[in-house]
N, C-alpha and C positions, 0 to 999 in steps of 0.2 A: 663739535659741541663747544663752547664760548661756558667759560668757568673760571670764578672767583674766590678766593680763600678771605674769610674773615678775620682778619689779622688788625691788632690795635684798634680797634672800633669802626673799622673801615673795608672795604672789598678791594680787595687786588688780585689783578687778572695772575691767572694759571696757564703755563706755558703747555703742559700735559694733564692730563687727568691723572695716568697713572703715576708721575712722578706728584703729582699735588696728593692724592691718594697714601704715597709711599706704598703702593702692589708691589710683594718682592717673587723672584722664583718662589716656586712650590707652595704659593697659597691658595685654600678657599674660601673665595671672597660670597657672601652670602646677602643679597638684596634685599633688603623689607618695606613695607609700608604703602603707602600710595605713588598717585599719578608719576607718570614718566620714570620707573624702576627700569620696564623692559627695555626701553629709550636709551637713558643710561647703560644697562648692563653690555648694550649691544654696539652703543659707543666704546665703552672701555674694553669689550672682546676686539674690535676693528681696530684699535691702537697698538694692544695688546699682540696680536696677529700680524703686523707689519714687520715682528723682530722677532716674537717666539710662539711656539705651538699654545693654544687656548682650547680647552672643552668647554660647552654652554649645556646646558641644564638646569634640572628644578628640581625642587623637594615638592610642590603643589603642582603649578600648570605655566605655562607659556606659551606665549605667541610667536611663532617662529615665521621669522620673514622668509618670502618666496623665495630669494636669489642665496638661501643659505646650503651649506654641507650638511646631509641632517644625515645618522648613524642610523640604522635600523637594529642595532644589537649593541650589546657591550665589546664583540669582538670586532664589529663593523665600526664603531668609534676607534677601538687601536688601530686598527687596518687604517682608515682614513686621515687617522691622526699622524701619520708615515707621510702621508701624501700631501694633507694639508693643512694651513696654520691654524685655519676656526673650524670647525667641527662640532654641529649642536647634536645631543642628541636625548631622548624622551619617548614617551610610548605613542601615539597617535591617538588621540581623544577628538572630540567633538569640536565644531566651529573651527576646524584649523589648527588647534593646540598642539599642544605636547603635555603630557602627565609624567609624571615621578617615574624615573626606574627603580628598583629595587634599592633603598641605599647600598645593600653590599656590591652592588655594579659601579655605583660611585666613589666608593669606597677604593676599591680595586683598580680602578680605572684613575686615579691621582698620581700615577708613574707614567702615566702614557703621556701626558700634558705639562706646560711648565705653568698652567696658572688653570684653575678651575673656577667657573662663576655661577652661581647658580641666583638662581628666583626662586623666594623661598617664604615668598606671603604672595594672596592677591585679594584685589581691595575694587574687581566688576569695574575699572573704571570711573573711580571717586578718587578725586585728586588728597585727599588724606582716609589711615585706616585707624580703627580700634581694634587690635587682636583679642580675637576669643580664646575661650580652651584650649590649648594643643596650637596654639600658635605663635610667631610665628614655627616655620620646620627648619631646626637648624641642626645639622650633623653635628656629632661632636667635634669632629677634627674643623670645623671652623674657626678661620684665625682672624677675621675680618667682618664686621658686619656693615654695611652703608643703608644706614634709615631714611628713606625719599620721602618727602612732603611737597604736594603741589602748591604754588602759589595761586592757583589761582579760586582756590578757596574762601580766600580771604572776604567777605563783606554778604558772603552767601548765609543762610540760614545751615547749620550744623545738620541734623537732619537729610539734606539734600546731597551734601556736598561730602560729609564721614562715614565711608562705611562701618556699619553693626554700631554707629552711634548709639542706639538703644540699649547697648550694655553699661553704658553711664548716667547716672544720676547729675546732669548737667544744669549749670545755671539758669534762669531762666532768660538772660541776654544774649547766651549765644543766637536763640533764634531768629535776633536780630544781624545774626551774624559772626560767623570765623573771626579771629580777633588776629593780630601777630603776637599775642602775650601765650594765648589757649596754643597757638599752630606750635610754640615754643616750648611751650610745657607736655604737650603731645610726645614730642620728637627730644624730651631729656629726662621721660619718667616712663617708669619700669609697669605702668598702665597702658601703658602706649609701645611707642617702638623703644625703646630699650628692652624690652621683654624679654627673658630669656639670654640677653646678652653676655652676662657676667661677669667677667672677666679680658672677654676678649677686645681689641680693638673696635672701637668705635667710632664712628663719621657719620654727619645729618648734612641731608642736599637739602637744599631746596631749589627744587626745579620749578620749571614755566617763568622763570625769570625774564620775559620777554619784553621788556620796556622797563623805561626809565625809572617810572611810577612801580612796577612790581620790581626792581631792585630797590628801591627804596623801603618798601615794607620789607621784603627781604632783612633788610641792615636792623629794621624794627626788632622783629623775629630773632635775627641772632644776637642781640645787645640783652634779649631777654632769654636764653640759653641757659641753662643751667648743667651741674657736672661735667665730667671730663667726655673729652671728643670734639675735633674739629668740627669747623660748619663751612659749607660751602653754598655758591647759590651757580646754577647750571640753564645754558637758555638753548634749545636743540633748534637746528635746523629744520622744515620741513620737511624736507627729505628723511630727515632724523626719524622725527615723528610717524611720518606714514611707514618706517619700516621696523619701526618700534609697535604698531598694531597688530 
């Protein structure tokens, strides 16, 4: 996965994800918002995994690729987690998912692993979210949150393209379309993906950065950023993508 930090008004490439991140031991890292979250998450598990043991998991739902280690118990992730570096593990739900274990297995289970990641909004596949009530799920022992926004939202009518858009009293020109000022104020207010954040570390992707022209709105988008929290913009491979479904 191909990633940029916004530093001085400008994009510069990232050698890691989880050194441009700063991921240290013993954190959990908690995913929100829209398009390309599981993409992401499942990049920075495979990075992550090259050098130290990672558990994958949810507080909601996830899409767990075919070629993964999946746990069928809490003690079935220690067991595996012995033997291997990524280890997902989740309840078996409908369409292939994974559902939430019980937090206190999650809980429990943060000594077995040297970095835990979980997914912990989902947004059906709309490249941006607006969280409702009880959303997003974020444990308390979360030390890191990464807020994902798609790019490729950009010039779509809101409606289409934001999930639970309908909990905002919105301009009447978004429907002519995602703006990079709205995608920006999304992903730096406590309406949006900062929700629930607080205190803890804060980081906004913007993913689907796949050409020239969507890094360039990209640069739009973060120059109108507001509050603390890095920004980055992230463009996945294919292969990325289809095992991120």
């Amino acid at each position: 996965m191909r990633c940029c930090e916004w530093v001085d008004q400008q994009w510069k490439p990232c050698v890691s994800l989880i050194q441009a991140f700063g991921i240290t031991l013993g954190e959990t890292v908690c995913l929100v918002g829209g398009g390309g979250k599981t993409t992401l998450l499942f990049a920075l598990a495979d990075e992550w995994a090259r050098f130290k043991r990672v558990l994958v998991s949810t507080t909601t739902h996830i899409m767990c690729p075919t070629d993964a280690v999946v746990a069928a118990s809490a003690a079935d992730a220690r067991r595996l987690l012995q033997k291997h570096s990524l280890v997902v593990y989740g309840i078996p739900s409908a369409a292939g998912k994974l559902s939430s274990p019980p937090p206190e297995e999650l809980l429990a289970l943060r000594d077995a692993a040297d970095l835990m990641l979980l997914e912990a909004d989902g947004a059906k596949r709309h490249p941006l979210k607006v969280p409702r009530e009880g959303e997003p799920v974020l444990p308390d022992w979360t030390s890191l949150v990464i807020a994902v926004g798609g790019l490729s939202a950009l010039g779509h009518p809101v409606h289409e393209v934001v999930f639970r858009s309908e909990q905002l009293d919105l301009p009447d020109e978004l429907d002519q379309g995602v703006t990079p000022g709205w995608m920006a104020a999304l992903l730096s207010s406590e309406w949006g993906q900062r929700k629930g954040v607080g205190n803890r570390t804060y980081i906004r992707v913007l993913s689907q950065a796949d050409t020239p022209e969507r890094l360039a709105l990209a640069g739009q988008a973060a120059r109108a950023m507001t509050g603390r929290g890095a920004v980055f913009a992230v463009s996945a491979s294919e292969e990325e993508r289809n095992r991120g479904r």
